[in-house]
N, C-alpha and C positions, 0 to 999 in steps of 0.2 A: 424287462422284468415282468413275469407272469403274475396277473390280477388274480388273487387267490380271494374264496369265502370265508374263512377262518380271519383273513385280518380284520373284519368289520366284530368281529366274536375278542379279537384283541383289544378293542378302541372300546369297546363295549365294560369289558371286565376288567379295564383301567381309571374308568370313572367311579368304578363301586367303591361303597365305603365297607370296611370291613371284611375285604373281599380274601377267598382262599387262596392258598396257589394255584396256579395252573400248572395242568401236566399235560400237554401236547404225545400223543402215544402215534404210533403208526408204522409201518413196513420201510425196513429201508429204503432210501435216495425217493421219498415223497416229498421232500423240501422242508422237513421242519424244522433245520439249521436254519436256512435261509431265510426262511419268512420269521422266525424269531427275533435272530439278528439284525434284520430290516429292520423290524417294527421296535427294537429297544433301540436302536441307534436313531431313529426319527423321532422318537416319544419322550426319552429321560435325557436328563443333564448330566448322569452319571451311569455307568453301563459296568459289570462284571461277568464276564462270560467266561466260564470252567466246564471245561469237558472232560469228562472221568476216563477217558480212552485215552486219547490223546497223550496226558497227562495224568495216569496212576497213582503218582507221590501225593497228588489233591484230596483223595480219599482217605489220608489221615486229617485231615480238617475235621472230621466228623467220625473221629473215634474217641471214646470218652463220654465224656457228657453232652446234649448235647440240648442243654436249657441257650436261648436266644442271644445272655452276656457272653456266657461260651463261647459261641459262635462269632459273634461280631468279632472279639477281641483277636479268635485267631485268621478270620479272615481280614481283617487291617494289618494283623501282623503280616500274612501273606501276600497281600496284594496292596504293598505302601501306596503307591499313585492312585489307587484308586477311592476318590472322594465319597464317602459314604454317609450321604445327607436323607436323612429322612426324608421322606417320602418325594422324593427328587430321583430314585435309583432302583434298578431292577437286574436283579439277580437271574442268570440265565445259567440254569446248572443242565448241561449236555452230556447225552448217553449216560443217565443217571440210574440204569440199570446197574452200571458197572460198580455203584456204591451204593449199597440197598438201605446205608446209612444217614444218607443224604437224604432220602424218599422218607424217612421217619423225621428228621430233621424239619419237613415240611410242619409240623403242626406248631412247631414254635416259631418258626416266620410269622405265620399265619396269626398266632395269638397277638404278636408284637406287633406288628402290623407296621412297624418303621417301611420296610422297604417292601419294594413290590416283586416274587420270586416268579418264576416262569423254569419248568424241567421239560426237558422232553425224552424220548427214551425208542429204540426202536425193536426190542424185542420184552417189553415188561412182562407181555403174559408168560413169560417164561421163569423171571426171578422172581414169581412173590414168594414163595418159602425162604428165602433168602433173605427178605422182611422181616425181622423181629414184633413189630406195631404198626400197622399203616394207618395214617392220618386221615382216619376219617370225619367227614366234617369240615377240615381244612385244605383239603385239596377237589378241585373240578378238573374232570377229565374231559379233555375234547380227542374223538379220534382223527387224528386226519389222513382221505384217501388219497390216491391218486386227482389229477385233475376229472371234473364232471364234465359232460359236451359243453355245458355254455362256458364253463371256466377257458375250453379248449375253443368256442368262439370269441372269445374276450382276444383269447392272442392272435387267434386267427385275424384279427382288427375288426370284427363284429362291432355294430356299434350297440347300444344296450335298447334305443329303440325300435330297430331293428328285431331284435329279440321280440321284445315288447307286444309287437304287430303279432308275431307269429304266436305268442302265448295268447294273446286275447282273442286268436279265433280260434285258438285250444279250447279254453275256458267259455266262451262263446256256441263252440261246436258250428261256427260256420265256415266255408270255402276259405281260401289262404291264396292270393296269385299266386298260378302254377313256376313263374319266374324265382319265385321266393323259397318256394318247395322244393326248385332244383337246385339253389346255391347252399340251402340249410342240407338236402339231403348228402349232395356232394363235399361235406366237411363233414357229415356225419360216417361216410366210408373212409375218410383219411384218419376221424378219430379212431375208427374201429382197426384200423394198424397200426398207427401209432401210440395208440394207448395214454395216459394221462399221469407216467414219470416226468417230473418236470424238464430235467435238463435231456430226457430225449424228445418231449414234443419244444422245446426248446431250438436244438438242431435240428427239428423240422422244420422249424418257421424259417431259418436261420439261410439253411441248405437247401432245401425243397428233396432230399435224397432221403428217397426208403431205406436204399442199402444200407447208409449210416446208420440210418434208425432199427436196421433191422443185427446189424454189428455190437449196437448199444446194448439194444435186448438182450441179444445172445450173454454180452457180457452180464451185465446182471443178473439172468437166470445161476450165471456163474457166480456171483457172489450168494446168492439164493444158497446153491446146494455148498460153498465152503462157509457159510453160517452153521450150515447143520451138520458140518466137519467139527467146528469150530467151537460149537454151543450145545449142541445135542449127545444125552448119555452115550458110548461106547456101545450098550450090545441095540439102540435105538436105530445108530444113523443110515445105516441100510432098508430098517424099514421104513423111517421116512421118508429115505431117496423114493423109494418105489410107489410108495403113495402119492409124491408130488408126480413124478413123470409118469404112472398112469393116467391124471387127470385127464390130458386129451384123449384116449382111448375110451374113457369114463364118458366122458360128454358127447362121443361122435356115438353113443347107443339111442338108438330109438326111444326105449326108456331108459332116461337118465338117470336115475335112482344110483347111488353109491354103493356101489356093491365089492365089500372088504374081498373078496374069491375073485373075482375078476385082477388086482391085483398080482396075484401069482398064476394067469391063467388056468383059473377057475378049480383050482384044487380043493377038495369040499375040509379040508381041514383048516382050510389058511382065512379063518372070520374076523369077527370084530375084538376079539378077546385078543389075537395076537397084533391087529394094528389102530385099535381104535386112539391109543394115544398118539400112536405118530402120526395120524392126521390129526388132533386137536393140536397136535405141535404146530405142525402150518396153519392152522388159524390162530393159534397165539401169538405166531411170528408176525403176524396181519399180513400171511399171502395170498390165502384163498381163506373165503366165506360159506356156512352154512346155509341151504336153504331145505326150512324142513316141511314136510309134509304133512295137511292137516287131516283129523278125523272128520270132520265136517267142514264146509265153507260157511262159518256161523259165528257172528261176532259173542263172547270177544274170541277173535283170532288166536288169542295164545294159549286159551284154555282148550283151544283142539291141535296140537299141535304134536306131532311124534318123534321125541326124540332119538330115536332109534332109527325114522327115513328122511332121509336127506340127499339133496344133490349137493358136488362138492363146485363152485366155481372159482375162478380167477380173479383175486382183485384186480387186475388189471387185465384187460383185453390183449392191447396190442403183447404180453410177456405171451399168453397162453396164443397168439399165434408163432409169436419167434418158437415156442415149444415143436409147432410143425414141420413137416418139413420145404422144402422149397419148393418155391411155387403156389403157396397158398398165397401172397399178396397178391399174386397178379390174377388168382382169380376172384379175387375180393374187388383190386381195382376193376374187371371186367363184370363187376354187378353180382356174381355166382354167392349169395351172401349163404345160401342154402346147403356149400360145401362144410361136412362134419355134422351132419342129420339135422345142421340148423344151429347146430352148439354153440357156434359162435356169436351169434346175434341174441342167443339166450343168455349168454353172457353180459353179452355189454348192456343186453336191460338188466340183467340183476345187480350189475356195477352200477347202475343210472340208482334202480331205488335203492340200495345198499344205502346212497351218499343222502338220503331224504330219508329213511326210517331204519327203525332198530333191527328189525330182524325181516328178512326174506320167507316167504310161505309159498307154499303151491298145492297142490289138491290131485290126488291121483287115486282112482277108485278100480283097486286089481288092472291095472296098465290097462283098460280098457276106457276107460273117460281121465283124461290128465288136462287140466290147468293150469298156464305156465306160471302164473304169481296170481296169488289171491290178496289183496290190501284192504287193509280201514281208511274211508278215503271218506272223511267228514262224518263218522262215526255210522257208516255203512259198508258190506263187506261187498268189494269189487273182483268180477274176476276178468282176467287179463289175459290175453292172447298175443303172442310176436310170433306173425310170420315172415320167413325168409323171403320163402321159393315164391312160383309160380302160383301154388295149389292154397287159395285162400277159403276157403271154404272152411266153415267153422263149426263143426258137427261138432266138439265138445262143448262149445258155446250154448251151441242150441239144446243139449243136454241138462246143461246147468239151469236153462230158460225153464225146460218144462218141467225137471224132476227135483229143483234146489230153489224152494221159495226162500233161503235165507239170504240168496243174493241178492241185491237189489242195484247193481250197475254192473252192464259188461260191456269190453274194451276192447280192442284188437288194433294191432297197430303190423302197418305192413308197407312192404314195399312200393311204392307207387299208385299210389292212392292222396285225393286230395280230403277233408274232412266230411264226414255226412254221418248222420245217422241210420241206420234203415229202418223196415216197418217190423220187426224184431224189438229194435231200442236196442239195437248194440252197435255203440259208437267207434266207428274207424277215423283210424288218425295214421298219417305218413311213420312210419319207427322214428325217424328224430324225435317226434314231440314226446318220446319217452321221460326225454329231462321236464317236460313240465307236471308230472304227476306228482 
């Protein structure tokens, strides 16, 4: 069983008194059947688990009224065996997109406060219109990603002190044994293909076989595009096909910027007006994440920020290489981290801070000075560098040094490099220690 963050956020928001529901949100097959079910079948002496998929006929449970006696009376009538002792029982209502009834239903759980509810749902940014009243106030939303590297050290059989050593000469900023550097770095290129779906880095640990892993992906790319068969408007699902499977042609440009014309090979009529929903569609599905571009590198960060440029990335790495074609793993396992202008390794950092902060930033000044991520990092605005290749040299860095007093820490994290800082004060770090920011 794969060691997840979100359980200690379970164990957490079962001790509250007074506490909302939770609604567990995230991208398909992230595990949040799994880890729900774990943790209500360890925790309570009485367990109710309804999936609105699965089973359809359940979603009349929650037509009508839908005040808390209501409730109870027809869920004891529906599910006689199951013991419903105040606060001894937790309600697990799954794929609760599929009853938008239920989702409203939360705010009288939540007032009663008898039982403890838990929903999860993996397409919600898609049915709120479907909402009548959402419970606000009584529900906390946690999103959950893909696995982080350390989650994917944990299985790897990392031990957490181990960990430990290597964050505090993070934190430290001093030298790290180069032994240590090479066994963190070399799980850090097997995450980077196999990405952080549970049950496919699962069959990694399992098999030690890319090809499975690489079989897996393909499949779920495949449930990816029959979701949007499956779920997306009629005259939409073509343009959001095209938006998704541009992505890698999107990321392997020098400037990475999202550019709606490059989609239909660069047609000057084909902009944001005719596909800007069907990419907000893949980020409400939680497949890929925005990162947008600031007017300045000047805290607070969100108030420079343009929502009109953005890069589009992958929630998950290893899906946006199965996207490739063959032969990319094996020049990943051969170190080539720098093949796709570098896309790929700018990826799996913006997956790393994705899983630590709200939103992704970067700073690009007329494609002539680019920043790969700019962060508030203890209430100072950082700017950050991941380099692949060979060519570490950091002229935007140095840029930011003499022309941008509003930054006040810069980062750069690269291939084969042990920790130091130089006479600049721009601190390098190996790309693994990405997960400690």
């Amino acid at each position: 069983m794969l060691k997840r963050k979100i359980t200690d956020k379970l164990l957490e928001w079962k001790t509250e008194s007074n506490k909302p529901c939770l609604l567990i949100k995230g991208a398909r097959q992230v595990g949040k059947t799994f880890i729900i079910d774990s943790f209500a079948k360890e925790n309570y002496e009485n367990y109710l688990y309804v999936n609105f998929e699965f089973y359809p006929e359940y979603r009349s449970i929650f037509d009508g009224n839908l005040d808390f006696k209501t409730l109870r009376f027809k869920l004891e009538a529906t599910f006689p065996n199951v013991n419903f002792v105040p606060e001894k029982t937790v309600l697990f209502l799954d794929e609760i997109q599929a009853c938008p009834n239920a989702r409203v239903a939360l705010k009288a759980f939540a007032l009663n406060g008898a039982f403890d509810v838990i929903a999860s749902g993996s397409l919600l940014g898609l049915s709120y219109k479907d909402i009548s009243s959402y419970p606000v106030g009584y529900e906390r939303v946690i999103e959950l990603a893909p696995l982080d590297f350390e989650e994917f050290l944990w299985g790897a059989g990392f031990k957490a002190d181990l960990i430990a050593i290597a964050r505090e000469a993070f934190v430290q900023k001093k030298e790290l044994n180069q032994y240590l550097i090479d066994r963190f770095a070399e799980q850090f290129k097997y995450y980077t293909l196999v990405g952080g779906m549970p049950k496919i880095v699962d069959t990694f640990f399992t098999s030690n076989s890319l090809s499975k892993v690489l079989q897996m992906q393909r499949a779920l790319i495949e449930n990816y595009m029959t979701d949007i068969a499956k779920y997306a408007k009629q005259s939409d699902k073509p343009k959001i096909n095209k938006c998704f499977l541009s992505i890698p042609s999107q990321l392997a440009k020098k400037n990475k910027k999202f550019a709606y014309t490059d989609i239909d090979g660069g047609k000057p009529n084909n902009g944001a007006r005719q596909y800007e929903n069907s990419l907000d569609w893949l980020r409400d599905a939680g497949i890929v994440h925005y990162c947008y571009n600031l007017n300045e590198p000047a805290i607070p960060l969100i108030s420079n920020i343009k929502l009109d440029c953005f890069k589009v990335y992958m929630r998950d790495t290893g899906l946006l290489i199965a996207m490739l074609e063959s032969g990319v793993q094996r020049a990943i396992m051969e170190q080539d981290f720098y093949i796709n202008e570098g896309g790929i390794v700018e990826n799996i950092c913006a997956a790393e801070i994705a899983a630590r902060y709200e939103r992704i930033m970067y700073f690009d000044r007329k494609s002539r000075l680019e920043i790969d991520f700019v962060l508030n990092i203890d209430g100072l605005a950082a700017a950050i560098e991941v380099k692949s290749g060979g060519n570490t040299k950091a002229k935007s860095l140095d840029s930011i040094i003499e022309n941008y007093k509003t930054v006040k820490r810069y980062i750069k994290f690269e291939k084969n490099c042990n920790i130091y800082v130089d006479e600049k004060n721009i601190e390098h770090y190996p790309l693994f220690m990405i997960m400690f920011l």
